[in-house]
N, CA, C and O atoms as a GROMACS GRO file, in nm:
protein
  348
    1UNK      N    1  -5.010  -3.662   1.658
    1UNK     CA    2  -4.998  -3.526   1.706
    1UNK      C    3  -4.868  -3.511   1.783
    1UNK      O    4  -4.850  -3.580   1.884
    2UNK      N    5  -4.811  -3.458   1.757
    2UNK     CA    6  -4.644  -3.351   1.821
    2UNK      C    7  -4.711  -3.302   1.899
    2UNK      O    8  -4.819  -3.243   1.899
    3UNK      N    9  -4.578  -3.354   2.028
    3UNK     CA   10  -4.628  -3.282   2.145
    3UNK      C   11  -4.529  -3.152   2.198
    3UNK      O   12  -4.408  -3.170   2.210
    4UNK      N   13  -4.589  -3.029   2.226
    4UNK     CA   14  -4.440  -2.921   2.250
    4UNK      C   15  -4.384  -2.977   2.370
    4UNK      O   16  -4.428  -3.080   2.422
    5UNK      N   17  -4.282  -2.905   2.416
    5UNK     CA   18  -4.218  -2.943   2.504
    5UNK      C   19  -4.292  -2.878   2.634
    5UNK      O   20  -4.250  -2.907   2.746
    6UNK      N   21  -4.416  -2.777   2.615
    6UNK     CA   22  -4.498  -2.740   2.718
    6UNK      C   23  -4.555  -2.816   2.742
    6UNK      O   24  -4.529  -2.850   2.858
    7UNK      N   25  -4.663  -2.900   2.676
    7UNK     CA   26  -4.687  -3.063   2.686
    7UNK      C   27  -4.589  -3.170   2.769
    7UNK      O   28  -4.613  -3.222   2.878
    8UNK      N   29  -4.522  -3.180   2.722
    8UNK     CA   30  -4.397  -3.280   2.794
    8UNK      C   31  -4.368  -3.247   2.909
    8UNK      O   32  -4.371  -3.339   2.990
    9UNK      N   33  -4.328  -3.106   2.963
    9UNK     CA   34  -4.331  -3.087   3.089
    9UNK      C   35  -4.435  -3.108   3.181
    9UNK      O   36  -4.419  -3.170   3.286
   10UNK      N   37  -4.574  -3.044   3.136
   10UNK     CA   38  -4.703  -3.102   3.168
   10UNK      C   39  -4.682  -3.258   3.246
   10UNK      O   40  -4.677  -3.293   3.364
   11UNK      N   41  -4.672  -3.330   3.112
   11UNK     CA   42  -4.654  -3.473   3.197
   11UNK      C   43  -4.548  -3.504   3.275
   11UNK      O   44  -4.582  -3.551   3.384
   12UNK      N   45  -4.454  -3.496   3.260
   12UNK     CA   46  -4.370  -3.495   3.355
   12UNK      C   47  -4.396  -3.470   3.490
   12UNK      O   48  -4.403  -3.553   3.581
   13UNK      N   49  -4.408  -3.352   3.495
   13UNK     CA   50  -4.437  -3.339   3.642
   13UNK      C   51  -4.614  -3.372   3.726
   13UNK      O   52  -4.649  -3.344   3.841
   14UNK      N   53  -4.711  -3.452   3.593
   14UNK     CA   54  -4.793  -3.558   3.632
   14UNK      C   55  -4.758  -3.639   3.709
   14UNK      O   56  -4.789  -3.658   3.826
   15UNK      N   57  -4.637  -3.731   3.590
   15UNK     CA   58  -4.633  -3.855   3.617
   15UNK      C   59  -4.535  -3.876   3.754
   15UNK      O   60  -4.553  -3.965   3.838
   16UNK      N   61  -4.429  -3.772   3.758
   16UNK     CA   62  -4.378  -3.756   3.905
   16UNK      C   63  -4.452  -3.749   4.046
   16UNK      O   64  -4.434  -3.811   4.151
   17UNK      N   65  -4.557  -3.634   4.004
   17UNK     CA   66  -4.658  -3.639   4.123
   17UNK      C   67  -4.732  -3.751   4.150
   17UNK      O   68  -4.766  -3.776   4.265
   18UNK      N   69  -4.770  -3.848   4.023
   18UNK     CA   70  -4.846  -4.005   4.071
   18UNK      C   71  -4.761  -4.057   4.125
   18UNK      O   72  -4.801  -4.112   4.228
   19UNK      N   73  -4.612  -4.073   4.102
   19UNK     CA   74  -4.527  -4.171   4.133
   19UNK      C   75  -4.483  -4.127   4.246
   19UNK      O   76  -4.456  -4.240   4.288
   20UNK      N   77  -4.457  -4.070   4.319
   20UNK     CA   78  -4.455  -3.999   4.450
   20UNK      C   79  -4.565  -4.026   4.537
   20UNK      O   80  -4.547  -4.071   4.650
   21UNK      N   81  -4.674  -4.000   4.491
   21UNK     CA   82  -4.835  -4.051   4.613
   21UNK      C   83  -4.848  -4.199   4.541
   21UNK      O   84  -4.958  -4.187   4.488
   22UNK      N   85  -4.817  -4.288   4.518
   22UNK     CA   86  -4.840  -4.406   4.445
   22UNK      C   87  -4.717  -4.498   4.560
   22UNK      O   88  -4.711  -4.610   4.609
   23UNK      N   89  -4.626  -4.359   4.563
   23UNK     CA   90  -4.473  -4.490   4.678
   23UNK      C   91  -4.576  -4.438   4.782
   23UNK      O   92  -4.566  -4.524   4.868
   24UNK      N   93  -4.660  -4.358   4.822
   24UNK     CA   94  -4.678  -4.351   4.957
   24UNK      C   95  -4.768  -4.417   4.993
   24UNK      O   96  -4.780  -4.430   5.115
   25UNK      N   97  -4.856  -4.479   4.914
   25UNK     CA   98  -4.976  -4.527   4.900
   25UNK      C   99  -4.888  -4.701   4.930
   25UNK      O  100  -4.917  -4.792   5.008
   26UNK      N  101  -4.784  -4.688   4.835
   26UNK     CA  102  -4.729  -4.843   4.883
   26UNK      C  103  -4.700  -4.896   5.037
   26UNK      O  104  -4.732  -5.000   5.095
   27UNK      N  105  -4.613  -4.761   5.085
   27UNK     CA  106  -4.552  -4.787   5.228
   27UNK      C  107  -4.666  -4.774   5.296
   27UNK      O  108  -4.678  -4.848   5.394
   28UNK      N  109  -4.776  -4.682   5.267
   28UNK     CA  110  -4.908  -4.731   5.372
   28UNK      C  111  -4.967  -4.874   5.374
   28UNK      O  112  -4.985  -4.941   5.476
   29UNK      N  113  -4.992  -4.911   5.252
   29UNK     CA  114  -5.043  -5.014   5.234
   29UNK      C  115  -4.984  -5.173   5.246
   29UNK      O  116  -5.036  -5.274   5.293
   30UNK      N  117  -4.885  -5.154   5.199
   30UNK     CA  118  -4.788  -5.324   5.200
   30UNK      C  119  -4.697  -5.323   5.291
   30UNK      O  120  -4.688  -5.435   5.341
   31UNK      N  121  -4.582  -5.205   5.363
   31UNK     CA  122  -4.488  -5.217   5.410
   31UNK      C  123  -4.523  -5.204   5.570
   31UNK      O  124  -4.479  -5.260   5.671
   32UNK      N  125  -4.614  -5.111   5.548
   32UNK     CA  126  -4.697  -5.104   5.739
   32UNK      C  127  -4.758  -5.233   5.742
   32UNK      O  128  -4.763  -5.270   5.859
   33UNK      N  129  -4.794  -5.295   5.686
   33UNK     CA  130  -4.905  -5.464   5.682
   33UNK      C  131  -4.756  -5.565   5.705
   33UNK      O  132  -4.760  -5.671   5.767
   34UNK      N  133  -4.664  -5.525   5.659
   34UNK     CA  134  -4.585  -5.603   5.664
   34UNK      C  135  -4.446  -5.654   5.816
   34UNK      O  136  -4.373  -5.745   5.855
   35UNK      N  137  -4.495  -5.493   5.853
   35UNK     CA  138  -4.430  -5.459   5.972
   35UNK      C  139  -4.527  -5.462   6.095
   35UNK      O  140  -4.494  -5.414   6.204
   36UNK      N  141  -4.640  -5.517   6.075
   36UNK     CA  142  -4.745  -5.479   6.166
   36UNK      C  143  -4.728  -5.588   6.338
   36UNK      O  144  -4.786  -5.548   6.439
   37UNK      N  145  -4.667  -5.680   6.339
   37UNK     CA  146  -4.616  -5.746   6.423
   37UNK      C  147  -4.535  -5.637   6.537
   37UNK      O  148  -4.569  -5.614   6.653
   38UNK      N  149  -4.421  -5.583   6.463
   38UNK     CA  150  -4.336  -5.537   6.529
   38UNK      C  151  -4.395  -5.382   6.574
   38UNK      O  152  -4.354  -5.303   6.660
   39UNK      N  153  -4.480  -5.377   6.501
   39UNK     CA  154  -4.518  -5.226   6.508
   39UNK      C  155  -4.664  -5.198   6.643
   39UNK      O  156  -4.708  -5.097   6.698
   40UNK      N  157  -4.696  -5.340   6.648
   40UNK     CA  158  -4.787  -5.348   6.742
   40UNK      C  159  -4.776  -5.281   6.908
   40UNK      O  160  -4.843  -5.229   6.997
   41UNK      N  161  -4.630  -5.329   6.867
   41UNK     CA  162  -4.511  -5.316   7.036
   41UNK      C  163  -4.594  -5.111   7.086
   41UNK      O  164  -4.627  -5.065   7.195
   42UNK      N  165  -4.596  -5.062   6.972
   42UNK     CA  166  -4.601  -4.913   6.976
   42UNK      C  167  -4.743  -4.882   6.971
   42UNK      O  168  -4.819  -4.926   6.885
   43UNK      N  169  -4.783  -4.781   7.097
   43UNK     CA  170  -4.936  -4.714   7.101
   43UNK      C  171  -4.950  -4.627   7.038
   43UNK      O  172  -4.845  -4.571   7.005
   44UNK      N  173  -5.035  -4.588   7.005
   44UNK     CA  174  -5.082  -4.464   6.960
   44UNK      C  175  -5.206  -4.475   6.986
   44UNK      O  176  -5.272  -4.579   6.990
   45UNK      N  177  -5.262  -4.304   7.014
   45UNK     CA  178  -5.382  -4.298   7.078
   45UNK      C  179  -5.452  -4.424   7.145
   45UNK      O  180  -5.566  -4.462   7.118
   46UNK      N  181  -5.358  -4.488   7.246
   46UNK     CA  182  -5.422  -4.566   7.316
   46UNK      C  183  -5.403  -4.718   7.239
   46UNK      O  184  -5.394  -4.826   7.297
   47UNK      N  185  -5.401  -4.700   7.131
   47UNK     CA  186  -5.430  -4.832   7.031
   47UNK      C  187  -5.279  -4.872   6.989
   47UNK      O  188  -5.193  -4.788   6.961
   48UNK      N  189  -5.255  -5.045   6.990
   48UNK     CA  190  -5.154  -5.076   6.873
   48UNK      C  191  -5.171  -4.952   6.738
   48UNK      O  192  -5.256  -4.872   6.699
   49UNK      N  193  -5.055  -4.988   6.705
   49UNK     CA  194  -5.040  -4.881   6.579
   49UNK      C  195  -5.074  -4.944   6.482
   49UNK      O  196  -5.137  -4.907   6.383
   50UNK      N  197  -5.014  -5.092   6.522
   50UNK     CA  198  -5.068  -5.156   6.373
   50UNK      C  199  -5.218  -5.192   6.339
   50UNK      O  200  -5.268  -5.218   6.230
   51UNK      N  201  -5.274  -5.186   6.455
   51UNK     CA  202  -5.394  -5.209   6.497
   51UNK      C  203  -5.512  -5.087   6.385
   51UNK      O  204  -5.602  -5.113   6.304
   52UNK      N  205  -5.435  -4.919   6.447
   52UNK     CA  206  -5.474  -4.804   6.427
   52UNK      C  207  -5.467  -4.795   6.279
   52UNK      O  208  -5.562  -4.763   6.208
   53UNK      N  209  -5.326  -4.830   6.232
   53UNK     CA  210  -5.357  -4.824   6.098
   53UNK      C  211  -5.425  -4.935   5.991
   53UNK      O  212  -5.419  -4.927   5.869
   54UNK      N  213  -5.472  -5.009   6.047
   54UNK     CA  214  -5.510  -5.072   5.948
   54UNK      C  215  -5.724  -5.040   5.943
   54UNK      O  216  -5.806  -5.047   5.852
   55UNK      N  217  -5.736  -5.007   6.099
   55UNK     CA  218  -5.881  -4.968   6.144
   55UNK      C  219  -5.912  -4.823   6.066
   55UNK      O  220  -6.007  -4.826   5.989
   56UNK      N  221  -5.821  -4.663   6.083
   56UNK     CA  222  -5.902  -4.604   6.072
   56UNK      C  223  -5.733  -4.492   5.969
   56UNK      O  224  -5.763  -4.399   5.893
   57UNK      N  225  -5.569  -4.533   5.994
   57UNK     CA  226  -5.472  -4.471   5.964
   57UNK      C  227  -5.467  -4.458   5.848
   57UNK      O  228  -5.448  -4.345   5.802
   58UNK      N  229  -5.478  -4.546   5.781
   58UNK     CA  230  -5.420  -4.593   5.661
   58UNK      C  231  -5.592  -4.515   5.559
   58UNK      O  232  -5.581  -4.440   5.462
   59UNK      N  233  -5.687  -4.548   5.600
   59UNK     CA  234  -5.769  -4.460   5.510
   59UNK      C  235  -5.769  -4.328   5.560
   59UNK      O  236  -5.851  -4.281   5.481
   60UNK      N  237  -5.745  -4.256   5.615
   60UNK     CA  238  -5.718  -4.129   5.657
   60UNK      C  239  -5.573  -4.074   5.546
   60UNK      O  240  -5.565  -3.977   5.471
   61UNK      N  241  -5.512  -4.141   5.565
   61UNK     CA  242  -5.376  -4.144   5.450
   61UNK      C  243  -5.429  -4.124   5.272
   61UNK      O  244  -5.391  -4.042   5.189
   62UNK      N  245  -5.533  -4.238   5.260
   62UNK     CA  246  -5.581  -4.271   5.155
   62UNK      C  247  -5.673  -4.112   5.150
   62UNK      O  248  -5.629  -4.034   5.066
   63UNK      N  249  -5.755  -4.080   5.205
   63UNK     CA  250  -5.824  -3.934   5.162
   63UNK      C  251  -5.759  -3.851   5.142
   63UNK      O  252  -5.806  -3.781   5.052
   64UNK      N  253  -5.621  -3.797   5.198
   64UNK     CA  254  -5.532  -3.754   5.162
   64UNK      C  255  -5.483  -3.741   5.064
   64UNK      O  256  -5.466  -3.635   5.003
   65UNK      N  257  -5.453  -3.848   5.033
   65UNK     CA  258  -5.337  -3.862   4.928
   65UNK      C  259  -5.476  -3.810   4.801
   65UNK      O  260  -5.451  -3.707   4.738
   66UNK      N  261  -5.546  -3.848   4.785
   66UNK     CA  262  -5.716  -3.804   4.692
   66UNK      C  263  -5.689  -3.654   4.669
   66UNK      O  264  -5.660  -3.600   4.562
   67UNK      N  265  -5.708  -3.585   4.820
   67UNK     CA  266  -5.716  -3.462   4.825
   67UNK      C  267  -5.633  -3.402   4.757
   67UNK      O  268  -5.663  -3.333   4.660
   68UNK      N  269  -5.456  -3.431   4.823
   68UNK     CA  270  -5.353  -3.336   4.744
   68UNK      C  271  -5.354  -3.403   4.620
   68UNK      O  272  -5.285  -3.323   4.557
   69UNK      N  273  -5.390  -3.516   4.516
   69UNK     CA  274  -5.378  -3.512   4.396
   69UNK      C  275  -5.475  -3.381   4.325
   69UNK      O  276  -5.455  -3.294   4.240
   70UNK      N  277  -5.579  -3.419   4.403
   70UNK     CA  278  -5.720  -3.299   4.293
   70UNK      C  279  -5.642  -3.150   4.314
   70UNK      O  280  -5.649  -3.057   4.234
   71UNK      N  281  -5.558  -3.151   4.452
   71UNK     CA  282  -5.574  -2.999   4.502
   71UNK      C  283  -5.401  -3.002   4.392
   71UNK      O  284  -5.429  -3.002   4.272
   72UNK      N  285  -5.317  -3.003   4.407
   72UNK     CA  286  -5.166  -3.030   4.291
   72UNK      C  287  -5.229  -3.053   4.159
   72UNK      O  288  -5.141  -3.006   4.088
   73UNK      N  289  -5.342  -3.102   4.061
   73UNK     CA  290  -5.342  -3.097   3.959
   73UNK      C  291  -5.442  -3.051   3.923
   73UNK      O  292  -5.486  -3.112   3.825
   74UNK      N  293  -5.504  -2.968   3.955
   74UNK     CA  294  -5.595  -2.847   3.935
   74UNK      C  295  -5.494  -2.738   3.940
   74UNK      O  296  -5.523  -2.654   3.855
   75UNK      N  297  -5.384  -2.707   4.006
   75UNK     CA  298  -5.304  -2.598   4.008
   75UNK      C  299  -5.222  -2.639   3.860
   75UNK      O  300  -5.197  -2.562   3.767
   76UNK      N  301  -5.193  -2.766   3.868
   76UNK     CA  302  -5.116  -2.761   3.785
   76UNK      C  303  -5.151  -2.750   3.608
   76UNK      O  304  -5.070  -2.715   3.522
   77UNK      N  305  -5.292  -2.789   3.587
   77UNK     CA  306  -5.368  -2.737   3.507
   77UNK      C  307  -5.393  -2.616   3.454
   77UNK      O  308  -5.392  -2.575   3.338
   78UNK      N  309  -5.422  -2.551   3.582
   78UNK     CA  310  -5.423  -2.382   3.555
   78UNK      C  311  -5.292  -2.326   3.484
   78UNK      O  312  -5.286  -2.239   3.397
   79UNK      N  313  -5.185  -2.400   3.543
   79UNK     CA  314  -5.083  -2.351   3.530
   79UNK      C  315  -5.031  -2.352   3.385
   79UNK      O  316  -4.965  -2.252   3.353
   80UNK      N  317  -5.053  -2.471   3.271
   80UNK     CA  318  -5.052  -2.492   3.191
   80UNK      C  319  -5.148  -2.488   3.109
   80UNK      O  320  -5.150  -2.563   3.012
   81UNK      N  321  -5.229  -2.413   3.131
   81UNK     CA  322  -5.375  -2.384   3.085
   81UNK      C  323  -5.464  -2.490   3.002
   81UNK      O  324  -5.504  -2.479   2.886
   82UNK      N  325  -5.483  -2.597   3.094
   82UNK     CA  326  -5.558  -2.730   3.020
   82UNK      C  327  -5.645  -2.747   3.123
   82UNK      O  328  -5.719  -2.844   3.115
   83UNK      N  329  -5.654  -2.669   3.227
   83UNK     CA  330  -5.814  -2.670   3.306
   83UNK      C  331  -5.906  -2.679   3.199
   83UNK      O  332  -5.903  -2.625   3.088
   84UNK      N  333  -6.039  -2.805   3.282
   84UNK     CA  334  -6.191  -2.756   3.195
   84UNK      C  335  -6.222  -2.680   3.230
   84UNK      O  336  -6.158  -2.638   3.327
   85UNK      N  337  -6.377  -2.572   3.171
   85UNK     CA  338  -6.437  -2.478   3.245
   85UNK      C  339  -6.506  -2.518   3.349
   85UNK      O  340  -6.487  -2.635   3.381
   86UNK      N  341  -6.594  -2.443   3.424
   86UNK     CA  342  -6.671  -2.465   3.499
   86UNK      C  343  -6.834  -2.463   3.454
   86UNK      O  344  -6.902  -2.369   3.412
   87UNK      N  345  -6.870  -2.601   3.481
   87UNK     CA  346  -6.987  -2.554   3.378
   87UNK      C  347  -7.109  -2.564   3.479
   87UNK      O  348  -7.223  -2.536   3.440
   0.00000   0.00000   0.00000
């Protein structure tokens, strides 16, 4: 199946939007774990940071990042009219 170029844009700006919450998902996950020594030095709400994010930051990040995917590709669905119905 040939895909139009309405298709192609479609993905495109998918695969941009994964790859965008996918780097952020990295720097939450590996680069804060990685810095967490130095990052300790710094409070937040009372707590090491590195402490904070690894207890309650970093999944707070993670629901997030959930949220604006469903809430960005439901628009972007509509937009290209490949929403399912509502059943």
């Amino acid at each position: 199946m040939e895909l139009s170029e309405k298709h192609r844009e479609y993905w495109r700006r998918n695969i941009s939007l994964t790859a965008v919450l996918l780097a952020v998902w990295f720097v939450v996950t590996f680069v804060l774990g990685y810095f967490a020594i130095p990052l300790s030095e710094f409070n937040f709400l009372g707590f090491p940071f590195s402490f904070y994010m690894a207890a309650q930051g970093s999944l707070i990040i993670y629901v997030i990042l959930i949220w604006l995917y469903a809430r960005r590709m439901g628009r972007l669905d509509r937009e290209y009219d490949v929403a399912e119905g509502e059943e």
